[in-house]
N, C-alpha and C positions, 0 to 999 in steps of 0.2 A: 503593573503592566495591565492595561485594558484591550480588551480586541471583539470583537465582531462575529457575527455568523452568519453566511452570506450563502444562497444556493442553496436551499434547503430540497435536493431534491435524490439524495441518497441517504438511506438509515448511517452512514459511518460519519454521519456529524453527530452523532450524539456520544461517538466516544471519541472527536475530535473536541469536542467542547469541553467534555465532563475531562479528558486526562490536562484541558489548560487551567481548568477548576483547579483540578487539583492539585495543583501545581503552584495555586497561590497567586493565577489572575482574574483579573475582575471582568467579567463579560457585560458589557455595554447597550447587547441588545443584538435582535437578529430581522434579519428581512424575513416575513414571513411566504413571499408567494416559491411557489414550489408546484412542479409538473405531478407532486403527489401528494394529495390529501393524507393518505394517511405517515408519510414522514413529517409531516406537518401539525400532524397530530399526537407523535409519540415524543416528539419533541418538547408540545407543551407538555402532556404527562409527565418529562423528568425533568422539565425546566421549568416549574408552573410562577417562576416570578421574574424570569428575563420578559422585559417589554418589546415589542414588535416595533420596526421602525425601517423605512425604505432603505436600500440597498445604495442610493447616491447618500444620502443622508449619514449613513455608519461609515461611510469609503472617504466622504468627504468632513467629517469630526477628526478635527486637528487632538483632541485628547484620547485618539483608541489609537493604538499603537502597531496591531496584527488584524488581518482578516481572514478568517478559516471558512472556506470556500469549498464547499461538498457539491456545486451547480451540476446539471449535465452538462457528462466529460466536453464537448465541445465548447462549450462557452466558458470554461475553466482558465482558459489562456488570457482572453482580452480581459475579462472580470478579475484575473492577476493582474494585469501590465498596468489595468487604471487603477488600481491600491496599492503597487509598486508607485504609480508615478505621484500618487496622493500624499505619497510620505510614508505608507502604510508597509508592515512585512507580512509575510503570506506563509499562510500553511493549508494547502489542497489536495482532496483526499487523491488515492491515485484513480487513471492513471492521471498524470498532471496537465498533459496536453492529451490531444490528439492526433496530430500531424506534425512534419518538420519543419514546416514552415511556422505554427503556433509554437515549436521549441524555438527558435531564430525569434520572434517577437517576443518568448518572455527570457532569454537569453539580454536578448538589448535593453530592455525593461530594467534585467539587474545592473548593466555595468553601466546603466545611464543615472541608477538611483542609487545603487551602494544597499540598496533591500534586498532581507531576504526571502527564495524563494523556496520554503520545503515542504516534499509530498511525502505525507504523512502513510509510509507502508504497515499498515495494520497488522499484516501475517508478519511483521519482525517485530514492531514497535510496544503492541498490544498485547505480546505471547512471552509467559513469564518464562518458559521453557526457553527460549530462544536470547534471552537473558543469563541464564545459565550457559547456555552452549557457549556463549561468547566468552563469560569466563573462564570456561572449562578450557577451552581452546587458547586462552591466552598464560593460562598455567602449564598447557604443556603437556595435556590430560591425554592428547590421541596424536602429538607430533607436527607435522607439518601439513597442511590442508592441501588435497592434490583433488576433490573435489567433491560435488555437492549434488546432489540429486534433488528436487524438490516438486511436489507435486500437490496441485491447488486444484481437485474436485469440487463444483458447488452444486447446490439442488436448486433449480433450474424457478420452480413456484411461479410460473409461470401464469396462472389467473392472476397474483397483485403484481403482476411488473408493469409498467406503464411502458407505452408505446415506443419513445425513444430508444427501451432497453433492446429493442431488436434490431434495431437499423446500425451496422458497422459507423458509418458517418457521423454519428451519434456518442461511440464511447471507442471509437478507434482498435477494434476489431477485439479477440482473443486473447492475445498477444499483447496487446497495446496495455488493453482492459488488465488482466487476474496475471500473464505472465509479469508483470512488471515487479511484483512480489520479487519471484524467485529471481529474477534476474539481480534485484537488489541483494537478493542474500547471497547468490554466489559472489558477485563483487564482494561485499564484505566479507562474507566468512573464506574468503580464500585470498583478502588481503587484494586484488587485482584493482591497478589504477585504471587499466585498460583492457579492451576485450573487443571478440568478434565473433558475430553470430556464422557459425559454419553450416549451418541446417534449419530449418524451421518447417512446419506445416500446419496450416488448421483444415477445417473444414467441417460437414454439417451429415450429420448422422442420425437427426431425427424424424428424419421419415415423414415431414410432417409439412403445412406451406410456408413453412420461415425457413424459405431458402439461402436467405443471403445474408441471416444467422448464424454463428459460426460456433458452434458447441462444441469442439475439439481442437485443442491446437497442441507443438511440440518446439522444444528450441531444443540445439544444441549448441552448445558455446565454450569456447575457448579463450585462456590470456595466455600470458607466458609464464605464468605459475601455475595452473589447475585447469580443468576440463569441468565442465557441467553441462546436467541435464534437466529439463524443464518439461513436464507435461501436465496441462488444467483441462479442465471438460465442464459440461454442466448437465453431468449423468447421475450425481448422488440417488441413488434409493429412496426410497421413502423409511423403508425399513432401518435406516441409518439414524439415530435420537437426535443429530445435528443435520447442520447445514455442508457441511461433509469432512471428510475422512482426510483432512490437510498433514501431510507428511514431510520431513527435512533431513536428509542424510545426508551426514558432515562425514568424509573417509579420508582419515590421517593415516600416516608413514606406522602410526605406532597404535591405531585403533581408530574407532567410529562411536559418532554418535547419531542414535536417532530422536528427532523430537516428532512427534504424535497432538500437531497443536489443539486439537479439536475432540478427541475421543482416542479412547484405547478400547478396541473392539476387544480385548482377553477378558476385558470387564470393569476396570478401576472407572471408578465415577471423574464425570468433573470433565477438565480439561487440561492441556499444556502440562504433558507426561516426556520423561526425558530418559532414554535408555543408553549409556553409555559402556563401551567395553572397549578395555586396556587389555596391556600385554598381562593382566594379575586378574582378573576377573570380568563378572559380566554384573551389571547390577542399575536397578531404578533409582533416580534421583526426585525426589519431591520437590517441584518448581512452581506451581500454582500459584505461594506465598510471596514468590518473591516480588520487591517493588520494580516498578517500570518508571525507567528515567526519562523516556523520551521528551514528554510533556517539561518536565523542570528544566532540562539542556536547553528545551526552545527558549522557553522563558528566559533564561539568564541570557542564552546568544541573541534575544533581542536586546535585552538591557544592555549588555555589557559589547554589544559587535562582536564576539564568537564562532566560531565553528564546533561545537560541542554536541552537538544533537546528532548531524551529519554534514559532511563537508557538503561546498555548494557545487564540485565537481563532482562528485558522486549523484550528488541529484542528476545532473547533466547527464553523465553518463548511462545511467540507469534508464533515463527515460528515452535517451537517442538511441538505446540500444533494442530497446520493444519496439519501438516506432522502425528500428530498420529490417528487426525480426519479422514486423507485418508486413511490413511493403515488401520484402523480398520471399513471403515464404508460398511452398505451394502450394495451392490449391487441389486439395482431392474433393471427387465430385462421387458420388452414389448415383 
């Protein structure tokens, strides 16, 4: 399988790339222009022998098979639907679109082409703890999943973010942007085909003139199996050794688990720390090691026409579900 690397204009291509490496496909080449020098530069760093090649040129090569597409989130939609229509399947980092009407065009894009369209959630796909949880939970480890709490803090780094990153119109608000994560994991980890945002809110607490900036936001959500909670910021500390303090509470009928994807402030080094407790005990699972399948499902559900990685209704859902959390949440003002 060969594929492309297209939109180099967020750091999560480079573990959009390296997990189809490793996976055992051939990467063909990438468009080098990008709204940031230095993603552009870290990418050669750990790709120093992919060759650079225009963005029509790798979209329109009848022998690359996928285009992984990390652009600014707004140009994410059309730059799918034209590698959708090229023959091409797509994997984009989130969120995948940014509006409802960019989900409706690459909606049409799939059932006009039979390609698929998947956005690749790094806080489930990337995080070996969360790998584990899934297991755990399908053995039976905490009962039936009644719901999920999940919380996406990031540290803000604000001198290298490039311009785009502050304009809502640009990467589809709070919600749109970091909540799409959790929103995917309560769907999944509580098994729901379907769901409705009951509450939302963002809003801007930095004090500062990036008013229309939205560095807080909150969902609450509900299906007819479980209830969840979602709150992301871009408050991290500095004092914090990461990029922040990513949290995941699974609460079964017969126990909980929590996963810690990023750091365990009690002290254990490293990342993706998993603490499970049953009706028999309370105790640490060591998840770091484990392998991440994401990258090899896609791979096959391209070769083989599959749904293995993640269904293509779940994409759907997952991302009409942020997009309706933004547009319907409210605005708190300071």
């Amino acid at each position: 399988m060969r594929f492309a690397a297209v939109g180099l204009d967020h750091r999560h291509i480079y573990h959009m790339v390296g997990e189809l490496i490793e996976a055992g496909a051939e990467c063909a080449g990438f468009d080098p222009a990008t709204s940031d020098p230095r993603v552009l530069d870290g990418f050669r760093q750990r790709f120093p022998d992919l060759k650079p090649r225009s963005a029509d040129a790798l979209i329109d090569d009848p022998t690359i098979d996928l285009v992984a597409i990390a652009a600014v989130p707004r140009n994410r939609a059309t730059l799918a639907a034209q590698a959708m229509r090229a023959g091409k399947d797509v994997m984009v980092d989130k969120p995948g679109v940014t509006s409802l009407a960019d989900l409706a065009s690459v909606k049409a894009a799939c059932r006009e082409t039979g390609r698929i369209f998947s956005v690749c959630f790094s806080e489930r796909f990337i995080v070996p703890a969360t790998i584990v949880a899934e297991k755990l939970i399908a053995d039976g480890a905490i009962g039936r999943v009644v719901q999920t709490i999940g919380m996406g803090p990031h540290r803000l780094n604000r001198a290298i973010r490039p311009a785009w990153f502050f304009d809502p119109a640009n990467y589809g608000g709070i919600l749109n942007d970091i909540a799409s994560h959790q929103i995917d994991q309560f769907l999944y980890f509580t098994g729901s085909k379907d769901a409705e945002i009951v509450a939302a809110s963002v809003g801007h607490f930095g004090g500062d003139h990036l008013s229309e900036f939205q560095d807080f936001g909150e969902v609450l959500l509900r299906s007819d199996r479980a209830c969840g909670y979602v709150r992301v910021d871009w408050f991290t500390a500095d004092g914090l050794p990461t990029w922040g303090d990513g949290r995941l509470t699974i609460l079964g009928t017969d126990g909980f688990i929590e996963v810690r994807k990023n750091v365990d402030i009690a002290g254990r080094t490293g990342g993706s720390h998993l603490f499970l407790v049953d009706q028999k005990e309370t105790k640490y699972i060591e998840s770091a090691s484990t392998d991440l399948p994401y990258g090899k499902n896609l791979v096959d559900d391209i070769l083989n026409r599959t749904e293995t990685a993640m269904p293509q209704k779940h994409v759907f859902l997952a991302m009409e579900l942020a997009l309706i959390a933004e547009k319907n949440a409210q605005r708190i003002s300071t």
